[in-house]
N, C-alpha and C positions, 0 to 999 in steps of 0.2 A: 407371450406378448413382450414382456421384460428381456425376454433374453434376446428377440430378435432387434429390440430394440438399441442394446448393447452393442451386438453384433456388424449391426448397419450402422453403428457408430455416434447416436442420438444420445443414448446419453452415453456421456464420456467419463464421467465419474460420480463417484459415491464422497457425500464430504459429511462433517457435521457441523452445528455450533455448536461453539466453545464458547461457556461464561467465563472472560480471562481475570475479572476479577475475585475469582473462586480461585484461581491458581495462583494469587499475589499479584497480579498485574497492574495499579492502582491509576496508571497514566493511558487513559485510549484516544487516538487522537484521529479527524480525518484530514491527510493533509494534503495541499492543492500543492500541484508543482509548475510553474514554468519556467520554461525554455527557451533561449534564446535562440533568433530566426533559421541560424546557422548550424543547431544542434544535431545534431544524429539520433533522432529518432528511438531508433532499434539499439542504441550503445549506451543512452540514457535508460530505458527498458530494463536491458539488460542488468545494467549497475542498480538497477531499484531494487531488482529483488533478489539481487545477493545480499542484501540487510534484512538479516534474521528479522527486526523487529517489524517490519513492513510484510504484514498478513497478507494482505491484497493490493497490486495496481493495477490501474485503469489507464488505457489510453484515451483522453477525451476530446470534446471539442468545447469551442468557447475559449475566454482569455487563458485559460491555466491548461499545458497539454499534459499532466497525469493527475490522477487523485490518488491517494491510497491511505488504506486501513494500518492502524501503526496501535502500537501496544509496547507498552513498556513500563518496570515496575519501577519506578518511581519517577519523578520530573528529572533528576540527575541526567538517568539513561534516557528520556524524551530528550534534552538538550541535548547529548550527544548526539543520538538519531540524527537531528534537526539538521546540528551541523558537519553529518558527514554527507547528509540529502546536498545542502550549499557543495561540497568540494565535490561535487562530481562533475567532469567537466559538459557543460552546455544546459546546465542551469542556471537558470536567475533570478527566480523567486523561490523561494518556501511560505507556505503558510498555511502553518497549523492550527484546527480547530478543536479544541477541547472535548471527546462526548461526556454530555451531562448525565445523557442516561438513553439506552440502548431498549429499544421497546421490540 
């Protein structure tokens, strides 16, 4: 049943969780992106997640068109993250949410 499942393409992969604070990780953050009206979609996308420290994006709906899971081991490298998310072009908001705690 698993494999035909595989096969026909349903599930597409295998992942795990990861406690990133068990690896040093001390800063998790989820953060909202938008984009300005004129952005390029698929070019912003793209540029998210060539940043190692952005786990997961999301394309969303609502005022913010990405979300994503970010990790990074101390607030130092949060700030950078933050501010390489600002220099990409056809963004115009960041904002980041701290997680308190991950259940």
């Amino acid at each position: 049943m698993v494999r035909e499942l595989e096969q026909d393409g349903v599930i597409l992969k295998y992942t795990m969780k990861v406690d990133w604070r068990k690896l040093g990780y001390s800063s998790i953050f989820c953060i909202q992106i938008a984009t300005t009206p004129d952005a390029d979609i698929g070019g912003v996308g793209r540029s998210l997640r060539k940043i190692p420290s952005l786990k997961e994006v999301f394309y969303t709906t609502g005022d913010m068109s990405f979300s994503a899971y970010v990790v990074a081991r101390d607030t130092e490298e949060a700030t950078s993250t933050i501010q390489k998310l600002r220099e990409i072009p056809g963004v115009e908001r960041v904002v980041p949410h701290l997680v308190l705690k991950v259940f």
